[in-house]
mmCIF file of the N, C-alpha and C atoms, coordinates in Angstrom:
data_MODEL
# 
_entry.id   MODEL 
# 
loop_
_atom_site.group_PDB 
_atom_site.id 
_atom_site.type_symbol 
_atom_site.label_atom_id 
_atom_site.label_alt_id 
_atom_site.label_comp_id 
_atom_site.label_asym_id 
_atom_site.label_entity_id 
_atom_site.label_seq_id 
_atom_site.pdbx_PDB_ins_code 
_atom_site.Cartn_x 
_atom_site.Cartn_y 
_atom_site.Cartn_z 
_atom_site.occupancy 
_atom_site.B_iso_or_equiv 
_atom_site.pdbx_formal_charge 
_atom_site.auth_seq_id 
_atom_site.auth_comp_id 
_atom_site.auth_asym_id 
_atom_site.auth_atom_id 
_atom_site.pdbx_PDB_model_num 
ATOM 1   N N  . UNK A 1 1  ? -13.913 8.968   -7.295  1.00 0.00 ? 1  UNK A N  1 
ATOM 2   C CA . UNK A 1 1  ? -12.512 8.744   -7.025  1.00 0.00 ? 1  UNK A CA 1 
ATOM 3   C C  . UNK A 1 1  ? -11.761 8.613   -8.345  1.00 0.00 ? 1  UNK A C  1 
ATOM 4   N N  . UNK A 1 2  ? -10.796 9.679   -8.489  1.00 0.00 ? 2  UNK A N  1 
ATOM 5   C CA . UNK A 1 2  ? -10.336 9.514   -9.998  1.00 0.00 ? 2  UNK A CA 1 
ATOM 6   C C  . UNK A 1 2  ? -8.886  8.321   -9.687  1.00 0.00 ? 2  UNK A C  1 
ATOM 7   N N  . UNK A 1 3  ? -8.193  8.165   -10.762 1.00 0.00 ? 3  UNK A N  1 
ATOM 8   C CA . UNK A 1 3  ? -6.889  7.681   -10.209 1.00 0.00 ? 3  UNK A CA 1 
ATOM 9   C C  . UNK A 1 3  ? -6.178  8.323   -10.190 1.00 0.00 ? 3  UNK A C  1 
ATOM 10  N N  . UNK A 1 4  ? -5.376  8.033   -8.835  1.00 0.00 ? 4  UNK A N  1 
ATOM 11  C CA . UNK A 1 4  ? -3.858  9.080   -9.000  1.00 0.00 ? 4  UNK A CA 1 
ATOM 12  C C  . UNK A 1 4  ? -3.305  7.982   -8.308  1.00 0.00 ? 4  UNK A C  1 
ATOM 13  N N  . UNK A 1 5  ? -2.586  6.976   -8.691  1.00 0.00 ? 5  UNK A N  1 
ATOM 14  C CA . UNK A 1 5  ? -1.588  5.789   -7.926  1.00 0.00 ? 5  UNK A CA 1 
ATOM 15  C C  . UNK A 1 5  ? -1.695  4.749   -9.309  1.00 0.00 ? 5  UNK A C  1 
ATOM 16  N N  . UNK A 1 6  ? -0.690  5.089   -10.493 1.00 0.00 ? 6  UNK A N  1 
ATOM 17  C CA . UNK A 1 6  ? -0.353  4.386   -11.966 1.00 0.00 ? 6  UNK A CA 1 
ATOM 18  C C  . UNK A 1 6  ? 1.359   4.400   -11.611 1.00 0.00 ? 6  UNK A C  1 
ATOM 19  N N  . UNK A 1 7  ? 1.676   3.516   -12.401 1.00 0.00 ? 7  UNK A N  1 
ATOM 20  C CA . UNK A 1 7  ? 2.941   3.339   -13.421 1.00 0.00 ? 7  UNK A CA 1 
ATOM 21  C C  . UNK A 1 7  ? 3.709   2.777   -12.062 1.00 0.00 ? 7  UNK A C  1 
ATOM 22  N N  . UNK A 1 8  ? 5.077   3.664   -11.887 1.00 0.00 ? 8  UNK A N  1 
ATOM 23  C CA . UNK A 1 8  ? 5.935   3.202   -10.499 1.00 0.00 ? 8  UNK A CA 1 
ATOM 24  C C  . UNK A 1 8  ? 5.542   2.883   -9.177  1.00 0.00 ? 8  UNK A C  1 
ATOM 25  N N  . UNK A 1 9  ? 4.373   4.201   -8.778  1.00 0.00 ? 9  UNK A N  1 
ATOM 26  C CA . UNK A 1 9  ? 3.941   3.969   -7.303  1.00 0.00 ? 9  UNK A CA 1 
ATOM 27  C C  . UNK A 1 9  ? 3.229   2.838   -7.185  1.00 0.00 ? 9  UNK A C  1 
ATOM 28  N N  . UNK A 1 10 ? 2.712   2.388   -8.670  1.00 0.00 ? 10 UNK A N  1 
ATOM 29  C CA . UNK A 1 10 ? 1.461   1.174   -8.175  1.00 0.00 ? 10 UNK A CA 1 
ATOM 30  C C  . UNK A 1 10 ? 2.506   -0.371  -7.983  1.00 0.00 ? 10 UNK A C  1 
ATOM 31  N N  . UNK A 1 11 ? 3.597   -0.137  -8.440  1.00 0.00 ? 11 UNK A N  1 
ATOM 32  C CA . UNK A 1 11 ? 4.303   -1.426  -8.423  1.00 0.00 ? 11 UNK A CA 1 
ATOM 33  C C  . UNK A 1 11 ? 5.388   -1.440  -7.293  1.00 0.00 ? 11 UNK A C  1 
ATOM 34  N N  . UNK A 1 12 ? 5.619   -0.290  -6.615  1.00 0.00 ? 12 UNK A N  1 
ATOM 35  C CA . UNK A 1 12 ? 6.466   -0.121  -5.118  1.00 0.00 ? 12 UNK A CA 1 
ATOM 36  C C  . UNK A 1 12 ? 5.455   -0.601  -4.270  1.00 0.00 ? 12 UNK A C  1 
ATOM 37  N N  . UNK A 1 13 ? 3.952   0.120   -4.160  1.00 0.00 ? 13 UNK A N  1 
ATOM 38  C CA . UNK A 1 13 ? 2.961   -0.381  -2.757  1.00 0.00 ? 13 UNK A CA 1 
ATOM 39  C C  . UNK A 1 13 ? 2.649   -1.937  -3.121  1.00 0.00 ? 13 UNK A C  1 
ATOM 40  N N  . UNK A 1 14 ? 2.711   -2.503  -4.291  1.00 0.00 ? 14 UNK A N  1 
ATOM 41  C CA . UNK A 1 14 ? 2.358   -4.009  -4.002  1.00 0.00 ? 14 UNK A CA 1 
ATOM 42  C C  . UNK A 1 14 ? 3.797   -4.858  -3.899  1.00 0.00 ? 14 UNK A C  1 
ATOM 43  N N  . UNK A 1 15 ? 5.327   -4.239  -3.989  1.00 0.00 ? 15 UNK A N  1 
ATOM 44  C CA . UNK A 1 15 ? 6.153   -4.919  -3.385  1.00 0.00 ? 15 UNK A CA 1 
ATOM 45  C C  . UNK A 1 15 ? 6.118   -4.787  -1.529  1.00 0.00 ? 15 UNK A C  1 
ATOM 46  N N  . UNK A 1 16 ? 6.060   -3.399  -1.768  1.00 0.00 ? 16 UNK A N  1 
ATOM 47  C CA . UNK A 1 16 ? 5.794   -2.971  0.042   1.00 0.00 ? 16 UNK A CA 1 
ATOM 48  C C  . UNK A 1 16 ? 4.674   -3.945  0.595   1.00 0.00 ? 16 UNK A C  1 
ATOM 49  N N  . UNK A 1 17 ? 3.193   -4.175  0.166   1.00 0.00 ? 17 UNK A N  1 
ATOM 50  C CA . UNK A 1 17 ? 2.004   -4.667  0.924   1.00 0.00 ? 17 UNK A CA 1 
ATOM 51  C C  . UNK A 1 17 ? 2.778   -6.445  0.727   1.00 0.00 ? 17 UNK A C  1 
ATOM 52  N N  . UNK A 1 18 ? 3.560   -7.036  -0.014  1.00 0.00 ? 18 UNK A N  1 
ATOM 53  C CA . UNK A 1 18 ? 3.981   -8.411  -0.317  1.00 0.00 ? 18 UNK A CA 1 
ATOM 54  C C  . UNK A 1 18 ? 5.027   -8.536  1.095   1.00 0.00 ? 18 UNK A C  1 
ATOM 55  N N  . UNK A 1 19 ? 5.646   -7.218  0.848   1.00 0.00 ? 19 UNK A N  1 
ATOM 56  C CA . UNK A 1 19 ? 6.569   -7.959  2.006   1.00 0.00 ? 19 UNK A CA 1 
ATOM 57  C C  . UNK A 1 19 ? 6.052   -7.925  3.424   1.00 0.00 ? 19 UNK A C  1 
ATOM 58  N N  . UNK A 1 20 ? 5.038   -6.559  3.522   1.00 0.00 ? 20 UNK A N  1 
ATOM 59  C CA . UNK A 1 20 ? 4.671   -6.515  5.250   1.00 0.00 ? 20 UNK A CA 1 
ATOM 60  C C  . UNK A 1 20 ? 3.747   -7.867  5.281   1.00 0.00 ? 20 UNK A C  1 
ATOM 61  N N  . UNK A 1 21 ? 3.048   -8.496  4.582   1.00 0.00 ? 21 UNK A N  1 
ATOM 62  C CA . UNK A 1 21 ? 1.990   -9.312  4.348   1.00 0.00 ? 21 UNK A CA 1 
ATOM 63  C C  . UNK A 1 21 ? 3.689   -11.253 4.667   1.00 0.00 ? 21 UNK A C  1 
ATOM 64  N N  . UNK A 1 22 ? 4.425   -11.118 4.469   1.00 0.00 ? 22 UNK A N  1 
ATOM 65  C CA . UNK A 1 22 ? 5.379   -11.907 4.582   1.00 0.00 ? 22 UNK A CA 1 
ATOM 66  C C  . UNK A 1 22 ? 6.189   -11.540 5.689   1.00 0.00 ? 22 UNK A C  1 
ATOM 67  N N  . UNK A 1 23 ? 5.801   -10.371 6.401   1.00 0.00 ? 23 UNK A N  1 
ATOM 68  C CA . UNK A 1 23 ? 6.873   -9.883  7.585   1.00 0.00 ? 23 UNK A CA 1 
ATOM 69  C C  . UNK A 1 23 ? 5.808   -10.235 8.865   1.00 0.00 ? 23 UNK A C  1 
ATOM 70  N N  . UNK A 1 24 ? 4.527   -10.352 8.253   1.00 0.00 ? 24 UNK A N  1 
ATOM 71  C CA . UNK A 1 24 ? 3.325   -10.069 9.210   1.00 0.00 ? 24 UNK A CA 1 
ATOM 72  C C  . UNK A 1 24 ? 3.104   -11.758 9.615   1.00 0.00 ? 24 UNK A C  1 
ATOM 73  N N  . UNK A 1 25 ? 3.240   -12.649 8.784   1.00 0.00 ? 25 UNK A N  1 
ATOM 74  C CA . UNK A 1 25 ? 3.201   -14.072 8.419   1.00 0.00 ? 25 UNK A CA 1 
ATOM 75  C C  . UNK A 1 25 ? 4.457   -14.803 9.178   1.00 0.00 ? 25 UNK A C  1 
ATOM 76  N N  . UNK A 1 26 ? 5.638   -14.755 8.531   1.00 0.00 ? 26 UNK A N  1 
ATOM 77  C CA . UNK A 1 26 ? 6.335   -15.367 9.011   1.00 0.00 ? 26 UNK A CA 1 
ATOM 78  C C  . UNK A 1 26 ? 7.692   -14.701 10.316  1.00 0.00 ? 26 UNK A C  1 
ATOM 79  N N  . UNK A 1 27 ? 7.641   -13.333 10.505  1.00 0.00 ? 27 UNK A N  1 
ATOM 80  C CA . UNK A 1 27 ? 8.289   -13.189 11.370  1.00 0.00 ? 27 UNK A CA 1 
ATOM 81  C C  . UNK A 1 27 ? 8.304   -13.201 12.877  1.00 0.00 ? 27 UNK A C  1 
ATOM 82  N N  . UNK A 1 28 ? 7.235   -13.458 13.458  1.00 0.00 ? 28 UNK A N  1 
ATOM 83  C CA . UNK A 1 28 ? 6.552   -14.109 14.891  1.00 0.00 ? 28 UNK A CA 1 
ATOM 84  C C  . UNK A 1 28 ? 6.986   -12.799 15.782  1.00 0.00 ? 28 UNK A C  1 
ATOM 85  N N  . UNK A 1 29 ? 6.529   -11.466 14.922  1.00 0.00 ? 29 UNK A N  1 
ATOM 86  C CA . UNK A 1 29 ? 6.457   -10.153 15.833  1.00 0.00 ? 29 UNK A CA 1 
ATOM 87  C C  . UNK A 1 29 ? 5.716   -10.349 16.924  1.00 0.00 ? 29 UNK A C  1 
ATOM 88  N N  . UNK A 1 30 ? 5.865   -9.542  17.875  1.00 0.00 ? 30 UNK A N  1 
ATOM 89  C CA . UNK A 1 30 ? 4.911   -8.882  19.081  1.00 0.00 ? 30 UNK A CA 1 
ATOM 90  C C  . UNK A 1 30 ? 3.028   -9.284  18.538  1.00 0.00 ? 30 UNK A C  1 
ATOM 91  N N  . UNK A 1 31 ? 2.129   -9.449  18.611  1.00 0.00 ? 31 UNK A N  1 
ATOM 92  C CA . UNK A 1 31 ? 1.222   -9.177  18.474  1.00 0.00 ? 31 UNK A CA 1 
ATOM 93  C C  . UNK A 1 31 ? 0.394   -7.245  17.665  1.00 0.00 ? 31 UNK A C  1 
ATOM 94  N N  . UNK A 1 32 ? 0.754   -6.286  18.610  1.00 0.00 ? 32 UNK A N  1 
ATOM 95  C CA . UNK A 1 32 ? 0.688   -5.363  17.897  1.00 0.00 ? 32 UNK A CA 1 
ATOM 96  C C  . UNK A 1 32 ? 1.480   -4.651  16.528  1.00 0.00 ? 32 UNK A C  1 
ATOM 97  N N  . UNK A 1 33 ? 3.178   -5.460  16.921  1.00 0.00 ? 33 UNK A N  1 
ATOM 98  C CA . UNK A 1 33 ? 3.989   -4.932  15.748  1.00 0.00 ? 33 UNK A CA 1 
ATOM 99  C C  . UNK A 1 33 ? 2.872   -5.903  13.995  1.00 0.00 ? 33 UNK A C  1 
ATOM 100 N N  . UNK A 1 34 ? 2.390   -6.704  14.309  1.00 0.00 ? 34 UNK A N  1 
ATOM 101 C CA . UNK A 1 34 ? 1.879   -7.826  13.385  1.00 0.00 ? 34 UNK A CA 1 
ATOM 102 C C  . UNK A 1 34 ? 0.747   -7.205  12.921  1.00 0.00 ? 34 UNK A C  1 
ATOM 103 N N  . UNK A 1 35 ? 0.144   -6.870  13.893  1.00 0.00 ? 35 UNK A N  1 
ATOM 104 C CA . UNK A 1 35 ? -1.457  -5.927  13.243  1.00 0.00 ? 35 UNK A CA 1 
ATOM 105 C C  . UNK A 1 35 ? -1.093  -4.878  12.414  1.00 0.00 ? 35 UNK A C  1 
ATOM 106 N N  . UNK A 1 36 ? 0.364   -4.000  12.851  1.00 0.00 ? 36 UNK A N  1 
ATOM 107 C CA . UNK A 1 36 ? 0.460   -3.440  12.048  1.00 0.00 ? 36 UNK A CA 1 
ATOM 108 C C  . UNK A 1 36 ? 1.010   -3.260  10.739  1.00 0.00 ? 36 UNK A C  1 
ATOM 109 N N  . UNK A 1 37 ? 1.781   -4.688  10.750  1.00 0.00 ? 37 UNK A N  1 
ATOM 110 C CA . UNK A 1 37 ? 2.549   -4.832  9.132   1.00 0.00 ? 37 UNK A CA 1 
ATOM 111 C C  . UNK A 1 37 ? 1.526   -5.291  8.405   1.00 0.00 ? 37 UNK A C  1 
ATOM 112 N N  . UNK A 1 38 ? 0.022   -5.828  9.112   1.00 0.00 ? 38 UNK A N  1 
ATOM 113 C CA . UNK A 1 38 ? -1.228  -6.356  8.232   1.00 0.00 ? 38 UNK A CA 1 
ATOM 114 C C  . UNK A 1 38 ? -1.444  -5.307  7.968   1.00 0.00 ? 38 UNK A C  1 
ATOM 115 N N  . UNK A 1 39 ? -1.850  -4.380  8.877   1.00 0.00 ? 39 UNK A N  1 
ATOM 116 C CA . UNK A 1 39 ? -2.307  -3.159  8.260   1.00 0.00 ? 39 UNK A CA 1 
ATOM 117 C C  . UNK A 1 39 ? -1.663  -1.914  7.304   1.00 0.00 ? 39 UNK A C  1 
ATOM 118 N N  . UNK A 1 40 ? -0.292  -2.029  7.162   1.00 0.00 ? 40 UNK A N  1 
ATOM 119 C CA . UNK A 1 40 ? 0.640   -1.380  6.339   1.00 0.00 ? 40 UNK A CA 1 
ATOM 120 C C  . UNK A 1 40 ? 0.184   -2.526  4.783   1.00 0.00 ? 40 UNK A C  1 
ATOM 121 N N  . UNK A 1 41 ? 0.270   -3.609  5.144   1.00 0.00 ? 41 UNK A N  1 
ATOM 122 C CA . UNK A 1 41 ? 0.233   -4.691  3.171   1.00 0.00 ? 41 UNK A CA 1 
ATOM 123 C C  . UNK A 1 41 ? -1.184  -4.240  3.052   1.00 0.00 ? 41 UNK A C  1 
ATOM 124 N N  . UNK A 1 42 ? -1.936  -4.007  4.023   1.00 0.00 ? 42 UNK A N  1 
ATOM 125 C CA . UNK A 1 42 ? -3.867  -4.042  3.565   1.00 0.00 ? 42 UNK A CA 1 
ATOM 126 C C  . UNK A 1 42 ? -3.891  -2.607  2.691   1.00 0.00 ? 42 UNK A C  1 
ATOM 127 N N  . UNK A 1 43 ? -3.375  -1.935  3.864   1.00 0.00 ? 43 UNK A N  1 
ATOM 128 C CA . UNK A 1 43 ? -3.440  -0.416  3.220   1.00 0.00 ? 43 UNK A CA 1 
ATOM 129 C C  . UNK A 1 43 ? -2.883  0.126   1.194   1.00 0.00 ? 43 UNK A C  1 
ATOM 130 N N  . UNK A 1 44 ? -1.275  -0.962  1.924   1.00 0.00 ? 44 UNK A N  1 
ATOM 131 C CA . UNK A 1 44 ? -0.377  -0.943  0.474   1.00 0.00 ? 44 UNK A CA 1 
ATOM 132 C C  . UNK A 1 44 ? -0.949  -1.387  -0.790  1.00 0.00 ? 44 UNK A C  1 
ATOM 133 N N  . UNK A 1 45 ? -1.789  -2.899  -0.564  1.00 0.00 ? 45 UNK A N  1 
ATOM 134 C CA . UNK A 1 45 ? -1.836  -3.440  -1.775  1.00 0.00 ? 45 UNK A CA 1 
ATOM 135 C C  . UNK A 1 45 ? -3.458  -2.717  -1.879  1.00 0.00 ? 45 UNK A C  1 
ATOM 136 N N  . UNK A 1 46 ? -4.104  -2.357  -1.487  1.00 0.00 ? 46 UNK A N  1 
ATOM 137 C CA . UNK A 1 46 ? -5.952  -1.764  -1.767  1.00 0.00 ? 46 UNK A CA 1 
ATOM 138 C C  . UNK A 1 46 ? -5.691  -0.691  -2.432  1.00 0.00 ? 46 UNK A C  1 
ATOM 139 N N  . UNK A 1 47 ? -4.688  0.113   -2.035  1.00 0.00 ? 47 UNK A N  1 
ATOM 140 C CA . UNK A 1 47 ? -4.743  1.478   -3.020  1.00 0.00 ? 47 UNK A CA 1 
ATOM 141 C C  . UNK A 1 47 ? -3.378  1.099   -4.082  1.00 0.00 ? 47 UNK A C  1 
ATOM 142 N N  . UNK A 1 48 ? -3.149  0.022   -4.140  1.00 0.00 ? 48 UNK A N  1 
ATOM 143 C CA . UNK A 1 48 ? -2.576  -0.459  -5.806  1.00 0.00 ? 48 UNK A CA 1 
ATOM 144 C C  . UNK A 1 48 ? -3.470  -0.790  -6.460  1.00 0.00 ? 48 UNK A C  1 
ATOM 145 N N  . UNK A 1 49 ? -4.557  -1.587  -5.832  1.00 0.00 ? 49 UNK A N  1 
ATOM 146 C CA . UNK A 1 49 ? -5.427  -2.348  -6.942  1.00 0.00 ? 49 UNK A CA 1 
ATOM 147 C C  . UNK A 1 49 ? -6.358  -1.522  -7.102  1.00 0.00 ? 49 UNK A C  1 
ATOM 148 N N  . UNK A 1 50 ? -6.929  -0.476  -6.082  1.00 0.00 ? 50 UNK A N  1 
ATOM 149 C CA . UNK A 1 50 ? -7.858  0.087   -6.569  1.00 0.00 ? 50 UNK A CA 1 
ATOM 150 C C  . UNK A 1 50 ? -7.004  1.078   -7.283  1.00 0.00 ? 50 UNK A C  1 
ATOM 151 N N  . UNK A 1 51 ? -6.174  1.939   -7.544  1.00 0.00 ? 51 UNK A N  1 
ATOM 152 C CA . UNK A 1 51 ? -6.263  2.959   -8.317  1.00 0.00 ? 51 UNK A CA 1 
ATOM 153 C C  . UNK A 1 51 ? -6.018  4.649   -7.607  1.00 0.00 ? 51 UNK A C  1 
ATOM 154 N N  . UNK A 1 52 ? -6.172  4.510   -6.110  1.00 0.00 ? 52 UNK A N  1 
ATOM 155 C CA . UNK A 1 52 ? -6.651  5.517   -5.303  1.00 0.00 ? 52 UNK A CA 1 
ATOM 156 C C  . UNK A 1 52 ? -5.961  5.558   -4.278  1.00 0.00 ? 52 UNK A C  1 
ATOM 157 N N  . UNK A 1 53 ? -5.642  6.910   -3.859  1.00 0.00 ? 53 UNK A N  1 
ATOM 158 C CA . UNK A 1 53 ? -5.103  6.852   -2.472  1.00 0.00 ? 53 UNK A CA 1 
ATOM 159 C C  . UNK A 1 53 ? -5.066  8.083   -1.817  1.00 0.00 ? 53 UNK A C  1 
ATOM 160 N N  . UNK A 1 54 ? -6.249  8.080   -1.109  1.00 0.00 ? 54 UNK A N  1 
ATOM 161 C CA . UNK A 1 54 ? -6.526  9.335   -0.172  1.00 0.00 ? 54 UNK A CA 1 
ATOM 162 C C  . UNK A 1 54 ? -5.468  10.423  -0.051  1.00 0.00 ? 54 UNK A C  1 
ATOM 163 N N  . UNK A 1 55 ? -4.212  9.820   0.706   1.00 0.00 ? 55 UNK A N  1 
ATOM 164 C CA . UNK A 1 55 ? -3.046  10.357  0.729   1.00 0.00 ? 55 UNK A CA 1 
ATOM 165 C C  . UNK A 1 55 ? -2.552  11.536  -0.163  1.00 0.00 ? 55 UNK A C  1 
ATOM 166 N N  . UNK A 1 56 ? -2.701  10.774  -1.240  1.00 0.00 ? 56 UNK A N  1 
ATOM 167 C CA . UNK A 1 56 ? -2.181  11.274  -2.369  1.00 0.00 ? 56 UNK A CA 1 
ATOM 168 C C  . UNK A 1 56 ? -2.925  12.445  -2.938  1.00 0.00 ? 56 UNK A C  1 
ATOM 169 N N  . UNK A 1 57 ? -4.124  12.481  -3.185  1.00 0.00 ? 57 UNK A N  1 
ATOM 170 C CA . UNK A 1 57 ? -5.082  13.196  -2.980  1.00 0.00 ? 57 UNK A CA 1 
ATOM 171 C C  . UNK A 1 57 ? -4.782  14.510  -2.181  1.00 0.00 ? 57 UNK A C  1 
ATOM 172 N N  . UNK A 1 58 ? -4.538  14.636  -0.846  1.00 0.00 ? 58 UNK A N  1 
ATOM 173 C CA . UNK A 1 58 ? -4.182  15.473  0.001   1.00 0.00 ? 58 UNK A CA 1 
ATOM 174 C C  . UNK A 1 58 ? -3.147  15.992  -0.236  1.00 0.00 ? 58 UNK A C  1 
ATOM 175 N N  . UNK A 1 59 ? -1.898  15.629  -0.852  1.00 0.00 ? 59 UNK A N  1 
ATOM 176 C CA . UNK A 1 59 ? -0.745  16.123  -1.635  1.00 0.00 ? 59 UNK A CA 1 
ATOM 177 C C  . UNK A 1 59 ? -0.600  16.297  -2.139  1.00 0.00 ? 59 UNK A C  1 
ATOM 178 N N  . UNK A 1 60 ? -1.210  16.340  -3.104  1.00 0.00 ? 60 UNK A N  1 
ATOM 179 C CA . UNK A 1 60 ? -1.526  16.800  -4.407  1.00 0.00 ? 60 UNK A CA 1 
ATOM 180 C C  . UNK A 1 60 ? -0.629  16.005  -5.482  1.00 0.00 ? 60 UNK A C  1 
ATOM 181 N N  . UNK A 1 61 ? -0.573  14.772  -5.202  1.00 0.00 ? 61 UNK A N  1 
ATOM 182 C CA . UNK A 1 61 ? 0.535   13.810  -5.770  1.00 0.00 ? 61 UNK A CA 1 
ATOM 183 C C  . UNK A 1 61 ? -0.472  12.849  -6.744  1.00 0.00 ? 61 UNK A C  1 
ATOM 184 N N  . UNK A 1 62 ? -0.278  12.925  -8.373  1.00 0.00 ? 62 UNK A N  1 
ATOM 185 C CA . UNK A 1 62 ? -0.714  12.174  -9.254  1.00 0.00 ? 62 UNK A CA 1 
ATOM 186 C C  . UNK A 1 62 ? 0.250   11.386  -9.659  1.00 0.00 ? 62 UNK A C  1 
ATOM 187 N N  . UNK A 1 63 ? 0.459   9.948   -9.795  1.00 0.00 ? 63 UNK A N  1 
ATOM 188 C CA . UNK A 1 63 ? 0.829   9.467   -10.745 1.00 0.00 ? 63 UNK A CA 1 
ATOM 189 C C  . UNK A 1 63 ? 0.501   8.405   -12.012 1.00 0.00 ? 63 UNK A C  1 
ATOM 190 N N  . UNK A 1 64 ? -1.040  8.128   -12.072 1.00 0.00 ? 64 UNK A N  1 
ATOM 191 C CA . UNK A 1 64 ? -1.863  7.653   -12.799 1.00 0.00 ? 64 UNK A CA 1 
ATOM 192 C C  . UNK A 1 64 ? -1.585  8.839   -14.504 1.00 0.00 ? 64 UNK A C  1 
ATOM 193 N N  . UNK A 1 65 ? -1.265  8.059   -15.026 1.00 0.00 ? 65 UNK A N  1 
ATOM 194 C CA . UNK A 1 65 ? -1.454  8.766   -16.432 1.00 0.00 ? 65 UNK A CA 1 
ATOM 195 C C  . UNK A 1 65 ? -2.469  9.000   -16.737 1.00 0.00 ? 65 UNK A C  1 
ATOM 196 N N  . UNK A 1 66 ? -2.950  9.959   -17.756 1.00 0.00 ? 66 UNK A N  1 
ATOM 197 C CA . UNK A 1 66 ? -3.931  10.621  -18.416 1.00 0.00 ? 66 UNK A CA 1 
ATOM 198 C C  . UNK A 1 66 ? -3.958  9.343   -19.656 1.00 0.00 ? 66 UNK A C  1 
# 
């Protein structure tokens, strides 16, 4: 897995995974709407910290510097 998720994108998905992870917490959604803002911050903040993101991959979208 090389990196392609550096510089801007890595600091938008861990504001995005902070807030669904605070939308998922304190906004007393539905039960399923909640699984899924966990699962939008799980998704967001794992491929910030790791470096990687399938997605991206498939799109041919780098933004990890050389």
């Amino acid at each position: 897995m090389k990196c392609n998720v550096g510089g801007a994108d890595k600091t938008i998905r861990i504001i995005i995974g902070i807030i669904a992870l605070g939308v998922a917490i304190v906004a007393g959604l539905p039960l399923g709407w909640t699984i899924a803002a966990y699962a939008v911050a799980g998704i967001a903040l794992f491929t910030a910290f790791v470096g990687y993101c399938p997605l991206n991959q498939i799109l041919g979208l780098n933004t990890c510097r050389k």
